[in-house]
C-alpha positions in Angstrom: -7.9 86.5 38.8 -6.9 86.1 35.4 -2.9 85.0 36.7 -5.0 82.4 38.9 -6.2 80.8 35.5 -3.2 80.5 33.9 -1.7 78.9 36.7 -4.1 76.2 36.9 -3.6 75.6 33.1 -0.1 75.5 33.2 -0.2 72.8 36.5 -2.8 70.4 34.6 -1.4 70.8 31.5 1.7 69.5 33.2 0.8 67.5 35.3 -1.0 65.6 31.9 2.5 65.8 30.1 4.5 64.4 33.0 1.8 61.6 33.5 2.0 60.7 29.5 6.0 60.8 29.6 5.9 58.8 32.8 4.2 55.8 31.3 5.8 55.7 28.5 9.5 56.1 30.0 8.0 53.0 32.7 7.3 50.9 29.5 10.8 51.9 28.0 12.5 50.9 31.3 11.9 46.7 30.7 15.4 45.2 31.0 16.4 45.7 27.2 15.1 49.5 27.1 12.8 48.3 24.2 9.8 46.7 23.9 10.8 43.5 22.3 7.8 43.0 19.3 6.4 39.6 18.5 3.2 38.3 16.4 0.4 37.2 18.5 -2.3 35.3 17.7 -5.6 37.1 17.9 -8.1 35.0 19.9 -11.5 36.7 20.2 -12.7 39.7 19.2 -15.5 41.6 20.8 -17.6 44.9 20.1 -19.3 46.8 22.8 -20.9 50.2 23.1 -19.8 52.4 24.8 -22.2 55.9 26.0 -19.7 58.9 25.3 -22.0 61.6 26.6 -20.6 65.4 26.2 -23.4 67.5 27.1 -26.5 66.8 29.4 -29.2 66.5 26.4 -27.6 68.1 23.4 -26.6 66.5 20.2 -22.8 65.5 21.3 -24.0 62.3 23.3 -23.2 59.6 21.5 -22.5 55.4 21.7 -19.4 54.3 20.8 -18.3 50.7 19.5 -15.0 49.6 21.4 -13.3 46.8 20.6 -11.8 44.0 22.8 -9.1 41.4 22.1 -7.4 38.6 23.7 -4.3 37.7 21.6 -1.6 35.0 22.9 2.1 34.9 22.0 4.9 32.5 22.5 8.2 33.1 23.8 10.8 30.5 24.4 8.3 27.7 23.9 6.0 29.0 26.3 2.5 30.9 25.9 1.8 33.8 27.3 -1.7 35.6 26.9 -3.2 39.2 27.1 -5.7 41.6 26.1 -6.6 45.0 25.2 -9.8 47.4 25.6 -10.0 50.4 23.7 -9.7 52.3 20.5 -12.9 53.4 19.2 -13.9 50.9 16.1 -14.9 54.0 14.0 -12.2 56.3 14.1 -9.3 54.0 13.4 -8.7 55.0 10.2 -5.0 53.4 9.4 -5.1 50.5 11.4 -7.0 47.3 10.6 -7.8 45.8 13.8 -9.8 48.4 14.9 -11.8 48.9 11.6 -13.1 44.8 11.9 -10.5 43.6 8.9 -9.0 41.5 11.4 -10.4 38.7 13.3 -10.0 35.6 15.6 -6.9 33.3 14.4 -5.1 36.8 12.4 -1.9 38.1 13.8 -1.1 41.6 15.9 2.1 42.7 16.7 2.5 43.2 20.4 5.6 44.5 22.8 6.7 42.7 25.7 9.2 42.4 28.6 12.1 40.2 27.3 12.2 39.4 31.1 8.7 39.1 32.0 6.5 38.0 29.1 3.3 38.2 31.2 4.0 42.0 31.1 3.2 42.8 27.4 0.9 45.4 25.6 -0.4 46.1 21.7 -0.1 49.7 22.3 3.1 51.9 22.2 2.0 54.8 24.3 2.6 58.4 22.7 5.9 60.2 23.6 5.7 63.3 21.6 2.2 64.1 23.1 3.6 64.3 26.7 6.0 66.7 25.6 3.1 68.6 23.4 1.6 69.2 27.1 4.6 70.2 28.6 5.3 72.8 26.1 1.9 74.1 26.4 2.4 73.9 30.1 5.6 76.1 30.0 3.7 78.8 27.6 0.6 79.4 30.1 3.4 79.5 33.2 5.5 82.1 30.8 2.2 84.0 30.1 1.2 84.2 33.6 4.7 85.5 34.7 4.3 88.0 31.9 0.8 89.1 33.2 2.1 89.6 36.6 5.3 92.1 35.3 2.9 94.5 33.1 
């Protein structure tokens, strides 16, 4: 039973760590293996909550503020325009976009495809925390193999 558990660990936790390399080697692929960074121009800014609820009634349900831009960019003498939802205002310690310092008409630094402008994002997705998954993957999978060869 225990073997069973330990299998399903190691299958989610890499199936989680291929998932998060995947996306982030599809990003990597655009034509000049980069992203290609530029300054946008942040256009709006917008706050919503957000219910994060953990537990049915306990103390762990919460509302979170979220923040949504639109930014726009120009490449080559043309504009190109996108947006991002995410990154909970409060916790974004290092970066000033999220903690309200930065507003309508400031810069951001996005990525985009040198190819395709119109495919751009703010985010550069985390590499080391698909492998982080993998490696935990490959320890339950060696554990269970150990548990079955007592």
């Amino acid at each position: 039973m225990v073997i069973g558990y330990y299998i399903i660990g190691c299958c989610l936790l890499l199936w989680a760590g291929i998932s998060i390399w995947a996306i982030r080697y599809s990003i990597r692929q655009w034509p000049a293996l980069f992203y290609t960074p530029i300054e946008a121009r942040i256009l709006n800014t917008e706050l919503f909550e957000e219910a994060a609820i953990s537990s049915s009634d306990g103390p762990d349900s919460r509302v979170n503020k979220v923040l949504r831009f639109d930014y726009c960019f120009t490449v080559n003498g043309d504009e190109y325009r996108g947006h991002d939802v995410g990154g909970q205002f409060q916790r974004k310690g290092g970066e000033l976009l999220y903690r309200g310092k930065k507003m309508a008409g400031d810069t951001v630094t996005v990525y985009y495809n040198p190819d395709n402008p119109s495919q751009n994002t703010h985010k550069r997705f985390a590499f080391f925390g698909g492998i982080i998954l993998l490696g935990l993957g490959q320890l339950f999978l060696w554990l269970a193999i150990d548990l079955m060869n007592p």
